[in-house]
Each structure stands twice: as C-alpha cells, then as structure tokens.
N, C-alpha and C positions, 0 to 999 in steps of 0.2 A: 660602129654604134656611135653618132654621134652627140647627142646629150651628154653624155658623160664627158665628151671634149670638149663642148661647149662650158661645163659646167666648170671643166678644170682650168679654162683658159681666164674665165671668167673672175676664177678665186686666183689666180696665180694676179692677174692683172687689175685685179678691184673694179673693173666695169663690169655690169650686170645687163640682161636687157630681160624685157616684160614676158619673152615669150621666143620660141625656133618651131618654124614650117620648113620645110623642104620641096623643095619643088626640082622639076626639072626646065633648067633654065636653057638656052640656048647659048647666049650672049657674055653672062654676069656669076661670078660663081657665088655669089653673094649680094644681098641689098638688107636697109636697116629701114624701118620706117620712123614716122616722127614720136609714133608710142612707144620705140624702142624695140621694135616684134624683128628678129632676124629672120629673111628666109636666103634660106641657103641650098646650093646646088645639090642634087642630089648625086649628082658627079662626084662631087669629092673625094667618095669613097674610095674613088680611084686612085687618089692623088697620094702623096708620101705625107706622113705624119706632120714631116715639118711644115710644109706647105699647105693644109688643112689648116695647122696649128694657124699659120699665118692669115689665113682668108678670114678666121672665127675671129682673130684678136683683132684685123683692119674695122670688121664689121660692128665688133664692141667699140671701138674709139669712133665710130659713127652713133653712138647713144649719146656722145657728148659733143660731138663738133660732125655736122649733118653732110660736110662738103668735103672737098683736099683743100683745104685752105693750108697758109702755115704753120697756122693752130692744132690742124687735124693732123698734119705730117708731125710734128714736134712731140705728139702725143703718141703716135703709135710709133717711131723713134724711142719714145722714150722705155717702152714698154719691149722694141724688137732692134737691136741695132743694127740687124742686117736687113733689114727692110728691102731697103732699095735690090740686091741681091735675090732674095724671096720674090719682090714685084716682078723683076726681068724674068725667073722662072717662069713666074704664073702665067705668063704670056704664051710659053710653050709645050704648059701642062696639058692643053688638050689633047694632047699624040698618048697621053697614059689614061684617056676613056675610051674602052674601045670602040672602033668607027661604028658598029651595030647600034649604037646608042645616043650619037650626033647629027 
C-alpha cells in the first residue's frame, strides 16, 4: 500500500508533495511534476522496502530542486546517506518485477 509510505517518508523527511498517481511506467520508477504531483511506478511494489523507501524520498527532494543538480544531490544525501549504494541497486531492481509485467 503505498500512500502510507508515501505519507511516512514524507513526515520522516519534511518534504511534502501536492498529490501520488501510480502508473505503470516502463523506463522511470518514479517522476515529480512542477505542482509537486508524484507519479510513481506501480512496480515498486516489487521492490524491498528500502528501495521503495528510497525512489519516494529521491522523488520528494524533486518538490524542491526539479533536476540532479548538486543541490538536489546534497539534499537527498542529506535525508539518505546511502544514496549512492540505493541508486546502483535501483538500476538492477528490475529482475524483482516479474518479467509478466515488463
């Protein structure tokens, strides 16, 4: 269920955003628009907590810095120390949706 993750990541890390859609994305397990509206993979569900936890919290530090600048890195750093660790995961995450669904 992910609202409630959303919700938790959101109070744990004081970024908020306007609004969560879900889609099924191909490409992106996540994107943030400029209103702040997250849509998010409906994949994830696949994925391990941490790594969830992690796509939702990159996503909220896109409410406040739109790009990867070194702004947006220093910010979600600040929030996840393991970041870079989390990122190199997410790249291999897609082997835990299963192929019926890619």
């Amino acid at each position: 269920d992910m609202p409630p993750l959303v919700r938790e990541q959101s109070l744990r890390s004081g970024l908020a955003c306007s609004a969560v859609r879900f889609r099924a994305q191909r490409m992106r397990w996540g994107s943030c628009t400029a209103a702040g509206v997250l849509h998010l993979n409906a994949k994830l569900l696949f994925l391990s907590r941490e790594l969830a936890d992690f796509v939702i919290l990159h996503e909220l530090c896109h409410t406040v810095h739109m790009d990867h600048s070194p702004r947006f890195k220093a910010l979600l750093a600040s929030h996840e120390p393991d970041m870079e660790r989390l990122d190199a995961a997410l790249r291999t995450a897609g082997t835990m949706v299963p192929a019926l669904l890619n």
